[in-house]
MARLUM-972876 format. One record per residue (C-alpha): z, y, x; residue in three letters. Coordinates in Angstrom, 3 decimals, padded with zeros to 6 digits, always signed. Example, Ala and Ser with C-alpha at 12.3 -4.5 7.8 and 13.67 -1.06 7.14 Angstrom:
% MARLUM-972876
+----------+----------+----------+-----+
|        w |        v |        u | res |
+----------+----------+----------+-----+
| +007.800 | -004.500 | +012.300 | ALA |
| +007.140 | -001.060 | +013.670 | SER |
+----------+----------+----------+-----+
//
This chain:
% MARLUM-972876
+----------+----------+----------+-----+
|        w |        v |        u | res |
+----------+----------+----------+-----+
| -003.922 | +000.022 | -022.766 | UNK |
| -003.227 | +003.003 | -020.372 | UNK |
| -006.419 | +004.265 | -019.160 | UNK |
| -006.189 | +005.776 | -015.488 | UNK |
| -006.459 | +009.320 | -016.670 | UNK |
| -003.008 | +009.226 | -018.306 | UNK |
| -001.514 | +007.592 | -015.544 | UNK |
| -000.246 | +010.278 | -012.857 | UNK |
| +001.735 | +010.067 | -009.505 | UNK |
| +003.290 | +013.333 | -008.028 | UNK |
| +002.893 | +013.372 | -003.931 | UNK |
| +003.973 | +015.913 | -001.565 | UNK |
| +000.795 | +015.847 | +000.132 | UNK |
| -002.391 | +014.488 | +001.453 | UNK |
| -001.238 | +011.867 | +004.070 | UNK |
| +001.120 | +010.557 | +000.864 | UNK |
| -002.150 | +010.350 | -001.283 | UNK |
| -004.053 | +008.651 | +001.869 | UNK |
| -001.218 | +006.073 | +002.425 | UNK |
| -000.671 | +005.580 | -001.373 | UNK |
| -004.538 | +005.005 | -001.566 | UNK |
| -004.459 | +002.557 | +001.742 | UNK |
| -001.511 | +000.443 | +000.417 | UNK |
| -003.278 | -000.182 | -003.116 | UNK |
| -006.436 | -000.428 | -002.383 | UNK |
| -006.301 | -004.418 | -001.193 | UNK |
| -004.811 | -004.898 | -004.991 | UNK |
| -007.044 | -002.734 | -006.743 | UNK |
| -010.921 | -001.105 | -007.010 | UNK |
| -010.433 | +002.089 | -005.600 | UNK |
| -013.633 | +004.444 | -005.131 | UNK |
| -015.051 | +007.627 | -005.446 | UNK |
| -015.670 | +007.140 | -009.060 | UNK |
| -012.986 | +004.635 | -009.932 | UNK |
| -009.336 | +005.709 | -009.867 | UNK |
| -006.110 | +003.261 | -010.982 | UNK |
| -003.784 | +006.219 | -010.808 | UNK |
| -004.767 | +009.993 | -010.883 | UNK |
| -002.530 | +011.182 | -007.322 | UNK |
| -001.516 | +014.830 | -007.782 | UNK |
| -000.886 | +016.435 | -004.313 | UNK |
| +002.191 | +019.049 | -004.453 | UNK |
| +002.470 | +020.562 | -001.378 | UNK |
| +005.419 | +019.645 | +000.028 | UNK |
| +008.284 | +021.438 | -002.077 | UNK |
| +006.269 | +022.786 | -004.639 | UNK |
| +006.698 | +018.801 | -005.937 | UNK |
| +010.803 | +019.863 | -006.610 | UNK |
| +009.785 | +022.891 | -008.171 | UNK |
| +011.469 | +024.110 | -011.592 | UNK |
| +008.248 | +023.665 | -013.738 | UNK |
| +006.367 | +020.534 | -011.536 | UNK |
| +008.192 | +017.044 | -012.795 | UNK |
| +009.238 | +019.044 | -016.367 | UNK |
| +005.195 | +019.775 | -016.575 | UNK |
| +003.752 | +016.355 | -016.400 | UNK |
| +007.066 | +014.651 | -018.371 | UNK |
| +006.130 | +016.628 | -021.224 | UNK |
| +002.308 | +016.816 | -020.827 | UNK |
| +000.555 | +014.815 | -024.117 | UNK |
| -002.255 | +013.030 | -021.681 | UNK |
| +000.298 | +011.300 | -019.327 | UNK |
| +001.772 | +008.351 | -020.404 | UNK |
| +002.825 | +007.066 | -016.616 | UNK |
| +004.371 | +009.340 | -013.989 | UNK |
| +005.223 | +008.450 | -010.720 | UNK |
| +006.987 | +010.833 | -008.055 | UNK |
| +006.994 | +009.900 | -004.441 | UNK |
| +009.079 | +012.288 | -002.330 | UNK |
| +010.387 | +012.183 | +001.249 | UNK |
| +014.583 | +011.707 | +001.717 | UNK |
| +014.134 | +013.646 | +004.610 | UNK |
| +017.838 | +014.515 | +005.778 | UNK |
| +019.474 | +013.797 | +002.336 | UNK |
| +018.392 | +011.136 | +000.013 | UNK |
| +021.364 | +011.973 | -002.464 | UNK |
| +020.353 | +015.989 | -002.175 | UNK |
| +016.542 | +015.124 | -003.398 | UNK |
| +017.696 | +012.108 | -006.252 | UNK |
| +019.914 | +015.044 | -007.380 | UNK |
| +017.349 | +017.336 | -007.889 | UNK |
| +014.696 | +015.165 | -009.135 | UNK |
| +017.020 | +014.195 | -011.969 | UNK |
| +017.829 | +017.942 | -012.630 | UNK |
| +014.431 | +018.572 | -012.909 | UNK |
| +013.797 | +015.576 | -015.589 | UNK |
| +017.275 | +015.331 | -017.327 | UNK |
| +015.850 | +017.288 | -020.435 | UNK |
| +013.517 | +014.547 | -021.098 | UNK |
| +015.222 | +011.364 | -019.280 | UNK |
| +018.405 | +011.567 | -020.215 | UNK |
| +019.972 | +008.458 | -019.413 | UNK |
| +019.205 | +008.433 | -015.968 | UNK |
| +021.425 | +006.762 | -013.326 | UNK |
| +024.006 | +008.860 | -011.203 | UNK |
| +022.334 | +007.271 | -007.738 | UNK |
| +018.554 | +005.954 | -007.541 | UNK |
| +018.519 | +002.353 | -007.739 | UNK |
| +017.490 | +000.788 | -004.317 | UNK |
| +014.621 | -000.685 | -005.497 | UNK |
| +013.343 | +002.798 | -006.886 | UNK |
| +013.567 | +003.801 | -010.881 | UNK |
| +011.281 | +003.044 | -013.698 | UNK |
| +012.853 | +003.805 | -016.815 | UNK |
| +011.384 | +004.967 | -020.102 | UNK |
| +011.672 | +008.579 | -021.860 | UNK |
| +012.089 | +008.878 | -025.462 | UNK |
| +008.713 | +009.708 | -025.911 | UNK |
| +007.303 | +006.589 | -024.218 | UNK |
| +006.652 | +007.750 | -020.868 | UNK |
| +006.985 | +005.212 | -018.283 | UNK |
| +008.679 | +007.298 | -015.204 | UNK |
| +009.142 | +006.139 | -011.857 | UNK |
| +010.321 | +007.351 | -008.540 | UNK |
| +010.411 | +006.353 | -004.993 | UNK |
| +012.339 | +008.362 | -002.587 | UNK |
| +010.811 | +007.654 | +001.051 | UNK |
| +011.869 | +005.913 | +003.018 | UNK |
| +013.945 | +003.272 | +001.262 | UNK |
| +015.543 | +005.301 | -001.612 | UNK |
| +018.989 | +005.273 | +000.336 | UNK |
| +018.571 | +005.926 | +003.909 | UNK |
| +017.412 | +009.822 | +005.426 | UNK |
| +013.566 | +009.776 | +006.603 | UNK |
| +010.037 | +009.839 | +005.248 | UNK |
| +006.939 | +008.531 | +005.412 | UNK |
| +006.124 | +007.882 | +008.391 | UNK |
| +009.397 | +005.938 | +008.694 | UNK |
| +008.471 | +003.929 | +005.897 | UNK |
| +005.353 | +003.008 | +007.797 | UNK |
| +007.326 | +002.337 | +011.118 | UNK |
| +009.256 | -000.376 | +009.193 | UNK |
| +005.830 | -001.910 | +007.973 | UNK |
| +004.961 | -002.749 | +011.635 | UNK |
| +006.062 | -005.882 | +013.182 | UNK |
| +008.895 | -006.004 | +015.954 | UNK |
| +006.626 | -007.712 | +018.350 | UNK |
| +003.685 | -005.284 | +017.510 | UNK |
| +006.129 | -002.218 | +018.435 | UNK |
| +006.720 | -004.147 | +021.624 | UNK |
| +003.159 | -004.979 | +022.357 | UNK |
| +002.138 | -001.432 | +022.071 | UNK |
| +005.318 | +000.429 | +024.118 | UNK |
| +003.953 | -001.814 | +026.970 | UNK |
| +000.528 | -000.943 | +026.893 | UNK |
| +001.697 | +002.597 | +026.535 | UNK |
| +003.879 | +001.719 | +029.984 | UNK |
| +000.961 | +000.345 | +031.705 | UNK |
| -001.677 | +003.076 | +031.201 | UNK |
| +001.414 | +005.431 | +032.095 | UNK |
| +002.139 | +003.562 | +035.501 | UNK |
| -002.072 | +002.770 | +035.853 | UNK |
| -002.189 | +006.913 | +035.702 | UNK |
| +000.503 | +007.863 | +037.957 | UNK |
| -000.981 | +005.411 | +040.586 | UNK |
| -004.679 | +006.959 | +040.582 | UNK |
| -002.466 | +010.027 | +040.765 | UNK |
| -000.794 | +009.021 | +043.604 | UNK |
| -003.946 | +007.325 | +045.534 | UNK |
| -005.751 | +010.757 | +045.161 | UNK |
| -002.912 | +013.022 | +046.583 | UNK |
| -002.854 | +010.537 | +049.992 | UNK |
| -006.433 | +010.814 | +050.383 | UNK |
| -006.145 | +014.470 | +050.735 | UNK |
| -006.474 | +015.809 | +054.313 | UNK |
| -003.041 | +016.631 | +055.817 | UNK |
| -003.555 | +020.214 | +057.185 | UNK |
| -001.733 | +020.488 | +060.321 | UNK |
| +000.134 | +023.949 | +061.210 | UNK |
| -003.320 | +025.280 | +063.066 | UNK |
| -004.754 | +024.674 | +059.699 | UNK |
| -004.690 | +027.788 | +057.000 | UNK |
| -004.809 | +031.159 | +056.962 | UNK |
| -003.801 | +033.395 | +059.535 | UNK |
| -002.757 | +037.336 | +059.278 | UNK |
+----------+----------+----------+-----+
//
């Protein structure tokens, strides 16, 4: 069995581990103390780095390794570089991610995965991931509360500028 410790998932940074940590932790016992997966935070880039994915894929005390980066305006550009990066020790991987994200095993037994955010085809990142978790109606919902505190606002705005005294043209200052 694969205790956590040898299990390891590259993220680009701390709202990635947060989510990550949010969306398992209905499935699994996630505290302080007890850890399914061991989340490495790579600031941002530093994940695509020459040495980062090459590290852990050779590293003796990881037996998983899961990379979670963001498409952001090229999902091709990033699947390109990840598989640079890992070619040396995953050399059969496929020309194009799958769309259901890659798990494939090295020749040393590591179990390697990646997820390219949003949907491992289309530009984005997290946060459009998580836009596509929340339901139409919910969108809805909320862009019309958003409307109605707008319009509430703009109507105190517009009650307090008629209440002000109208100054007439004996009113000011005079030179």
């Amino acid at each position: 069995m694969v205790t956590p410790e040898r299990k390891r998932l590259l993220v680009e940074g701390s709202d990635d581990l947060h989510v990550v940590k949010g969306l398992m932790s209905p499935t699994v016992t996630w505290t302080e103390t007890i850890r399914p997966v061991q989340i490495e935070q790579c600031r941002g880039a530093r994940l695509l780095n020459e040495d980062t994915i090459p590290l852990w894929l050779k590293a003796s005390d990881t037996d998983i390794l899961g990379v979670i980066v963001d498409a952001d305006g090229d999902c091709m550009a990033r699947w390109n570089r990840i598989s640079q990066l890992a070619k040396q020790y995953v050399p059969a991987l496929p020309r194009a991610i799958p769309e259901s994200g890659l798990v494939i095993t090295t020749a040393r037994s590591t179990v390697f995965g990646v997820w390219i955010m949003p949907d491992n085809k289309s530009v984005g990142m997290l946060e459009t991931f998580l836009q596509a978790l929340v339901p139409e109606n919910i969108v809805i919902y909320w862009s019309l509360r958003n409307i109605q505190h707008k319009r509430r606002n703009l109507t105190a705005l517009n009650i307090q500028r008629n209440r002000r005294p109208k100054l007439s043209s004996m009113d000011g200052c005079h030179g």
